[in-house]
Residue, then its C-alpha position, 0 to 999 in steps of 0.5 A: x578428501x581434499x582434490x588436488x588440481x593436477x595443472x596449476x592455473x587451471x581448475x578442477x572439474x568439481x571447481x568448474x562445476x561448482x563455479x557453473x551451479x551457484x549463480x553467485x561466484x563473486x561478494x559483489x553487492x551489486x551482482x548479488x543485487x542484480x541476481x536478486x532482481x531477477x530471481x524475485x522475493x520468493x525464490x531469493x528467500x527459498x535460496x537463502x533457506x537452502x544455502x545457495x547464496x555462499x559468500x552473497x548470503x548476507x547481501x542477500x539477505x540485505x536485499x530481501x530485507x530492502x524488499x520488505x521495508x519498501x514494500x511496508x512503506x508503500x503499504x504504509x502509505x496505501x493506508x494513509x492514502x485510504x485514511x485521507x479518502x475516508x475521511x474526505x468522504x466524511x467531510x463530504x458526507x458532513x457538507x450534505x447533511x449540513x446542506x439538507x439540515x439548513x434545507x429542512x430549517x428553510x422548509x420548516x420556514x416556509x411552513x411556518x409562514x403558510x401555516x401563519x398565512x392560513x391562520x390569518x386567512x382564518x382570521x380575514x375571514x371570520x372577521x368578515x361575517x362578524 
């Protein structure tokens, strides 16, 4: 059954009421961008399970994907930076492996020195009684 405004110009009471409850009334992408910021993701998307978007239905939509995509690429871009930490570390890893390797050669070095010290000590000193 269709209603029928009794005074011209002005509205029904179910127009009126309808008008009240959706918090859409007009397509503006930017009212719909506004309502959007202040609902959040997960009530946006709750709304637009249960139609109560009406006309801004697509802008919605719109906006949650935006929502997606930017989240993605600030995760994208959390991994890259936790990729670079890594890999950093790695590097740093690798200069103190390297740092102890040419610490052991100069202490397998000096070993060596000592050991040939001794040896020619050995030697003086057989020398001496011979």
């Amino acid at each position: 059954m269709m209603e029928v405004s009794a005074t011209e110009g002005y509205a029904t009471p179910l127009e009126s009421l309808q008008r009240r409850t959706s918090p859409l009334t007009t397509d503006s992408r930017e009212d719909v961008r506004r309502e959007c910021e202040k609902l959040g993701e997960l009530v946006v998307q709750a709304r637009l399970e249960s139609d109560h978007f009406g006309p801004g239905k697509a802008l919605a939509w719109e906006w949650l994907l935006e929502q997606y995509y930017r989240r993605r690429r600030e995760g994208e871009s959390e991994e890259r930076e936790r990729i670079e930490r890594v890999l950093k570390a790695a590097e740093d890893a690798a200069g103190a492996a390297r740092a102890a390797a040419a610490g052991a050669r100069s202490a397998a070095r000096w070993t060596m020195v000592a050991a040939l010290s001794a040896a020619a000590a050995v030697v003086v000193s057989l020398a001496k009684y011979w």
